[in-house]
Short mmCIF file of the C-alpha atoms (twelve columns), coordinates in Angstrom:
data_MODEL
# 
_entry.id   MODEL 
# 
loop_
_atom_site.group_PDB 
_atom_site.id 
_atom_site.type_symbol 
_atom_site.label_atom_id 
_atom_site.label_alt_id 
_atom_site.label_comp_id 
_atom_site.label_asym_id 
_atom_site.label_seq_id 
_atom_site.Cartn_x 
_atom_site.Cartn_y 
_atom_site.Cartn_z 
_atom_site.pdbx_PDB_model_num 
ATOM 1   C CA . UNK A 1   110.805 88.077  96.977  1 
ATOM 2   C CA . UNK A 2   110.749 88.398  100.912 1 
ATOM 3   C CA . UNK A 3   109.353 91.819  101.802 1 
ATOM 4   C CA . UNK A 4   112.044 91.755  104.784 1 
ATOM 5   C CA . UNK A 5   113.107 95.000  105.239 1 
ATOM 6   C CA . UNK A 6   116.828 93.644  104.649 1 
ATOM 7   C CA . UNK A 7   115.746 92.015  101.276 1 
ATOM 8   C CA . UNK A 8   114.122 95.369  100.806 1 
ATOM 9   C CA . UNK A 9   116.652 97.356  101.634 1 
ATOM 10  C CA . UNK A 10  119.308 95.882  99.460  1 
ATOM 11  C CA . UNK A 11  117.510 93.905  96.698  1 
ATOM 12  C CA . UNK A 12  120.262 92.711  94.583  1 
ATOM 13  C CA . UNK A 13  122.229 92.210  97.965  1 
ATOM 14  C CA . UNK A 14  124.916 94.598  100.124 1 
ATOM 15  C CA . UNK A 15  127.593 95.900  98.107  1 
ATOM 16  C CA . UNK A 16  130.484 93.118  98.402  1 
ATOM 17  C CA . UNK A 17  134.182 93.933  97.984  1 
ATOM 18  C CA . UNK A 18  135.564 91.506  95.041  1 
ATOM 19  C CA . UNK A 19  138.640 89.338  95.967  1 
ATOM 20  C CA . UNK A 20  140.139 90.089  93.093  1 
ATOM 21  C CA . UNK A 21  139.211 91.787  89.903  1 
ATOM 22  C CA . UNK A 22  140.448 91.881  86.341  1 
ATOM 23  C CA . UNK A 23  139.981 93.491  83.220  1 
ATOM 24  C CA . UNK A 24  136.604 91.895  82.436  1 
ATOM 25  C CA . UNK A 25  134.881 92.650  85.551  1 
ATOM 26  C CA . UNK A 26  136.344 96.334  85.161  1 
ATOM 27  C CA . UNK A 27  134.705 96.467  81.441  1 
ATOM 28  C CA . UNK A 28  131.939 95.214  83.126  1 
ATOM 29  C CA . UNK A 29  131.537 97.569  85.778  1 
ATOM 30  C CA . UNK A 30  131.998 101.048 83.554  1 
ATOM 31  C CA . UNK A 31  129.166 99.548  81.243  1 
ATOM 32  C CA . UNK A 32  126.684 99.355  83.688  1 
ATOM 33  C CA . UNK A 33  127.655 102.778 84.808  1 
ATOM 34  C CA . UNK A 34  127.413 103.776 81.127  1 
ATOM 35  C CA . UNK A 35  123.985 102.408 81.089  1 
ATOM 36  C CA . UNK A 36  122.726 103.699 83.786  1 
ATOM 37  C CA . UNK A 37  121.104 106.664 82.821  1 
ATOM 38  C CA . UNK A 38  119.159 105.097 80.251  1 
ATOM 39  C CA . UNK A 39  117.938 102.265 82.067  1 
ATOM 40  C CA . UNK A 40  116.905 105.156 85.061  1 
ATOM 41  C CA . UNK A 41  115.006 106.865 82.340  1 
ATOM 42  C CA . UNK A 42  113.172 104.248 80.975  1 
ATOM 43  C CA . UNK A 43  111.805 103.278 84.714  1 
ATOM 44  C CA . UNK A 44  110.846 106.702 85.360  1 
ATOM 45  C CA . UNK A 45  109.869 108.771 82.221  1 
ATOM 46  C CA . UNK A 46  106.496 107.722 81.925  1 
ATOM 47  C CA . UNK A 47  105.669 107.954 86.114  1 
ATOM 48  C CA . UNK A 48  103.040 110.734 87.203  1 
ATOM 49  C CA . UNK A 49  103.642 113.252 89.991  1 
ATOM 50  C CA . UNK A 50  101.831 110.944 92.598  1 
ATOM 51  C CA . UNK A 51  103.616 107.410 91.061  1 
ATOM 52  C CA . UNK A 52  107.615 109.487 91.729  1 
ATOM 53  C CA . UNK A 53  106.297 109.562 95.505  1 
ATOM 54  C CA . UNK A 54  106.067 105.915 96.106  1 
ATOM 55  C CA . UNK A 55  108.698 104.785 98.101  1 
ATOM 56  C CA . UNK A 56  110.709 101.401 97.991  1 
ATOM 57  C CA . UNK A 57  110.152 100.165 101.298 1 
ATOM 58  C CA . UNK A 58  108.393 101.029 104.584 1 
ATOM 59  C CA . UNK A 59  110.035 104.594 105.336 1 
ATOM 60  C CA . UNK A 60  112.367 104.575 102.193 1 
ATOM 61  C CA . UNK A 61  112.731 107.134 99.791  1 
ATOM 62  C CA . UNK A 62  110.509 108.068 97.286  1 
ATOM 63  C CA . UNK A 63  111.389 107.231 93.262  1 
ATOM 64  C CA . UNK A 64  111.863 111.056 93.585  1 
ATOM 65  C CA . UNK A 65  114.291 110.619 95.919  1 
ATOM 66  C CA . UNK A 66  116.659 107.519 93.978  1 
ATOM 67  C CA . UNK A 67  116.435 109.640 91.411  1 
ATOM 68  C CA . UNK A 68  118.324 112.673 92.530  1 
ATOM 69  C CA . UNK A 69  120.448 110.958 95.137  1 
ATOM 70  C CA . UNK A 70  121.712 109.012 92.201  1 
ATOM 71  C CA . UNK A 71  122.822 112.239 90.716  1 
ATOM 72  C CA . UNK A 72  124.363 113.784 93.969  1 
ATOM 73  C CA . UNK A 73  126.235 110.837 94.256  1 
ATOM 74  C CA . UNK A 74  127.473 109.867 91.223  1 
ATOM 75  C CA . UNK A 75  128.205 113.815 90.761  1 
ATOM 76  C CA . UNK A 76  130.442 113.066 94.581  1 
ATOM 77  C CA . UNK A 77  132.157 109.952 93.177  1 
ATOM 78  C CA . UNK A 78  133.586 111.680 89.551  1 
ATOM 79  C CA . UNK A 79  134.955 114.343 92.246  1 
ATOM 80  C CA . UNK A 80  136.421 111.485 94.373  1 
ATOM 81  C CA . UNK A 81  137.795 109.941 90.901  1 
ATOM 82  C CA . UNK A 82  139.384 113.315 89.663  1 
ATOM 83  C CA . UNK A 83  140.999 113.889 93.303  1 
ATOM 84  C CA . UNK A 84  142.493 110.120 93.485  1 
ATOM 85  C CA . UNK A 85  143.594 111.043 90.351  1 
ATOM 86  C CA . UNK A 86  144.992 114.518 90.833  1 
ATOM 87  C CA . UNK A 87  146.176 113.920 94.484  1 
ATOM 88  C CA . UNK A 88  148.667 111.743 96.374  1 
ATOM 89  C CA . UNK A 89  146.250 109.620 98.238  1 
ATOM 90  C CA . UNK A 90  143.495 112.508 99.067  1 
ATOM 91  C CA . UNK A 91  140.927 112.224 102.027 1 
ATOM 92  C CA . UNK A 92  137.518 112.628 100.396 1 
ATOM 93  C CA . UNK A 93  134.433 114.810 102.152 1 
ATOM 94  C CA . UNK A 94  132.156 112.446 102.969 1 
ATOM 95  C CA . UNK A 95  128.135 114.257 102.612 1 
ATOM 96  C CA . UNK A 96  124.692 113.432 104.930 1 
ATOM 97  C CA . UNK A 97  122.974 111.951 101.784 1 
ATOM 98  C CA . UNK A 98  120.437 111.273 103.843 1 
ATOM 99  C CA . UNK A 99  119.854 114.751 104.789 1 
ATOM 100 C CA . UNK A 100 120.617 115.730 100.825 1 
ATOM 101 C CA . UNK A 101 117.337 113.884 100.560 1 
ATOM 102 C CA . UNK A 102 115.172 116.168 102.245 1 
ATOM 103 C CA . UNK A 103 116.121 119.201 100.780 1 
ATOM 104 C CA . UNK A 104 114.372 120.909 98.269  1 
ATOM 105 C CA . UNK A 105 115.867 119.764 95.135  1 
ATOM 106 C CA . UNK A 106 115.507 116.497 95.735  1 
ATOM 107 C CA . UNK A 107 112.083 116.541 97.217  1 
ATOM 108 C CA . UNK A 108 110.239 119.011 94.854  1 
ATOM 109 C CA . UNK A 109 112.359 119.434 91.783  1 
ATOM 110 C CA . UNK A 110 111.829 117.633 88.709  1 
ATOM 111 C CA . UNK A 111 113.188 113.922 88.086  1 
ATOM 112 C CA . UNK A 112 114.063 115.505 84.709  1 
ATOM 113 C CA . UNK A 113 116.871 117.757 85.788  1 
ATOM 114 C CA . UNK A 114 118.689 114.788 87.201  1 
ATOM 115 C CA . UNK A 115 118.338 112.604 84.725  1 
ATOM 116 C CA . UNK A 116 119.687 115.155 82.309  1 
ATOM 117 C CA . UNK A 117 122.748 115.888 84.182  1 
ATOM 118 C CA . UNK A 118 123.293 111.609 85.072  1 
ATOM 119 C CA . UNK A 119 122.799 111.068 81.189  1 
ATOM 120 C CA . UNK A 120 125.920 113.892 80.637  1 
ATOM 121 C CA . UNK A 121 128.075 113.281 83.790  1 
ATOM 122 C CA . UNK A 122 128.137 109.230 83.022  1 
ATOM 123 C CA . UNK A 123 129.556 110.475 79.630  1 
ATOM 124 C CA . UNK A 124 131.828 112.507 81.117  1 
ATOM 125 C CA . UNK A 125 132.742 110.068 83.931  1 
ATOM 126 C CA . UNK A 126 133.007 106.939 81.282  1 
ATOM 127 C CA . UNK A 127 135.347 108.908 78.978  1 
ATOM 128 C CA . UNK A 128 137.655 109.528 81.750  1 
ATOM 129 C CA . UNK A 129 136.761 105.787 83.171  1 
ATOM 130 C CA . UNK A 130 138.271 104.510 79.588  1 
ATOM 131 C CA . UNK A 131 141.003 106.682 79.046  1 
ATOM 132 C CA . UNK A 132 142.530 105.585 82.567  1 
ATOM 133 C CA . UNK A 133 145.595 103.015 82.637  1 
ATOM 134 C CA . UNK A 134 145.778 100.315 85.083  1 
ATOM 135 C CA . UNK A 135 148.072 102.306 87.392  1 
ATOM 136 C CA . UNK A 136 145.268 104.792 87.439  1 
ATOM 137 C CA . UNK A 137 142.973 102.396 88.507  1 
ATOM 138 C CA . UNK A 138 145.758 101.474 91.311  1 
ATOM 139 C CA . UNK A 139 145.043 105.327 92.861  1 
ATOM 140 C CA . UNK A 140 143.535 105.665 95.924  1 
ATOM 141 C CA . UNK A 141 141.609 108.196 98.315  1 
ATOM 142 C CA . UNK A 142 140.904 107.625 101.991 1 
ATOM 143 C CA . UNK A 143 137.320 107.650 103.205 1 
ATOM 144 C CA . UNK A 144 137.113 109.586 106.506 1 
ATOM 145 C CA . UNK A 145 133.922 107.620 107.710 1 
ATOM 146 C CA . UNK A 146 135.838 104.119 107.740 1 
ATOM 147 C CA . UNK A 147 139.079 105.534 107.853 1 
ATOM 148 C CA . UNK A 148 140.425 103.166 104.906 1 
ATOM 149 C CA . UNK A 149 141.746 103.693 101.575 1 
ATOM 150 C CA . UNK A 150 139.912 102.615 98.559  1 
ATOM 151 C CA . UNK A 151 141.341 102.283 95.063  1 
ATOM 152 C CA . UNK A 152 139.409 103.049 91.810  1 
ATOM 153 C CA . UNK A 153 139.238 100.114 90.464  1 
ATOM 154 C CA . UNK A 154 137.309 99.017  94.177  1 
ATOM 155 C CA . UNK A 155 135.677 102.508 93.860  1 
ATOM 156 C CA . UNK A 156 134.242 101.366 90.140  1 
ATOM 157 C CA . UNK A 157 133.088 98.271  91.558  1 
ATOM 158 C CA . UNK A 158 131.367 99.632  94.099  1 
ATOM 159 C CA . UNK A 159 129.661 102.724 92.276  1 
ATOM 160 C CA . UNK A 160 128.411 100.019 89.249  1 
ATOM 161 C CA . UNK A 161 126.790 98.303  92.067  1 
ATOM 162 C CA . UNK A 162 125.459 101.184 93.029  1 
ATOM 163 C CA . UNK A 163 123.831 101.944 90.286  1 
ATOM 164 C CA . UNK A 164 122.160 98.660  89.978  1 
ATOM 165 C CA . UNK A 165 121.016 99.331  93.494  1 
ATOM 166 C CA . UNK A 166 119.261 102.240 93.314  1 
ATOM 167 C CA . UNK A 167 117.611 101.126 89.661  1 
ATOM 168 C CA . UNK A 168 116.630 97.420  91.575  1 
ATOM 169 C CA . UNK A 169 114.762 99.930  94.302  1 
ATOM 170 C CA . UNK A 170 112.826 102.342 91.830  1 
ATOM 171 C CA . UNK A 171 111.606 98.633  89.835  1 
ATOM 172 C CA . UNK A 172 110.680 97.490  93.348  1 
ATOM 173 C CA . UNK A 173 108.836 100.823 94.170  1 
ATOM 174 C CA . UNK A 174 106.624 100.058 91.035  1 
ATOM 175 C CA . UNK A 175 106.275 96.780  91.543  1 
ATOM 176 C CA . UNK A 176 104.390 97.525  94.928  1 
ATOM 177 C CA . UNK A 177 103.117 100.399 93.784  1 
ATOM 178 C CA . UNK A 178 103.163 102.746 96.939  1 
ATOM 179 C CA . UNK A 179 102.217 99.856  99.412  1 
ATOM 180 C CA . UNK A 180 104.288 101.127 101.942 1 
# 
C-alpha cells in the first residue's frame, strides 16, 4: 500500500455512487452494516489506552476517534432514514463531525460505550432496513451541504461503505502502529 495521504485517507477508495443497484447489492449493503459492530469490536477490544490513540494517517483521528464518530454517525443516518421515511422529502441537519471529534466524549470516553450502542442501533437500524419495501427505499431527503436529494437505497450504499471505511482505517492504524 502507498502511504499517500489520498490512499490513506480513503483506503478502500472514495465512496462511489452505483449506476444502478438491485436487490443483491441492497442485501449486500445492510449485511455489512449488520456486521459492523462486530467486526469494530474485534479490531478494538483487545487495544490498550495508548494503542486507541494511534491515528490512521499523519493528522487523522485516533482509533478513539473512528470509534465514536462511527456511532455519531450511524446514530445521524437512522435519524435521516426515519425522517425520509416519515417526511415528504425532508432536508436533513447536516453536523461538524469533525468538531464532534474533539469533544469530550469522543476524545476521553470509553470505546466501550460506543460500541455498545453501534452493536444495538445496527439492530435497530437493520430491522427497520429489512422490513422496508422497495418504494421505501425510493424515499428521499435533501442534504443541505450539496443541496441534492438522496434516496435510501443510495443512502444504504453509501453508509455500508462507510462502515467499511472507517473499519479499513482502524486495521490501517494498527498496522502502522502509531507511526504517524
Amino acid at each position: 500500500m502507498s502511504n499517500s495521504i489520498e490512499n490513506l485517507r480513503y483506503p478502500i477508495g472514495k465512496f462511489a455512487k452505483p449506476e444502478s443497484i438491485n436487490a443483491t447489492h441492497q442485501e449486500e449493503w445492510i449485511e455489512a452494516i449488520a456486521r459492523f459492530p462486530a467486526l469494530l469490536n474485534v479490531e478494538v477490544s483487545e487495544l490498550t489506552k495508548s494503542e486507541l490513540q494511534w491515528p490512521y494517517r499523519p493528522n487523522g483521528w485516533t482509533i478513539q476517534q473512528v470509534v465514536h464518530h462511527c456511532a455519531d454517525s450511524h446514530m445521524n443516518c437512522l435519524m435521516r432514514f426515519k425522517l425520509a421515511l416519515t417526511e415528504e422529502q425532508p432536508t436533513i441537519r447536516p453536523y461538524e463531525e469533525a468538531l464532534w471529534a474533539q469533544l469530550a466524549d469522543t476524545t476521553e470516553s470509553p470505546v466501550e460505550w460506543s460500541l455498545q450502542l453501534l452493536e444495538g442501533l445496527h439492530k435497530k437500524w437493520v430491522f427497520l432496513l429489512k422490513k422496508m419495501t422497495d418504494e421505501d427505499f425510493e424515499r428521499t431527503f435533501i442534504h443541505p451541504e450539496h443541496g441534492n436529494s438522496f434516496s435510501l437505497r443510495e443512502a444504504l450504499s453509501m453508509y455500508a461503505w462507510h462502515s467499511d471505511h472507517h473499519l479499513a482505517h482502524v486495521r490501517q492504524a494498527k498496522k502502522y502502529r502509531g507511526e504517524f
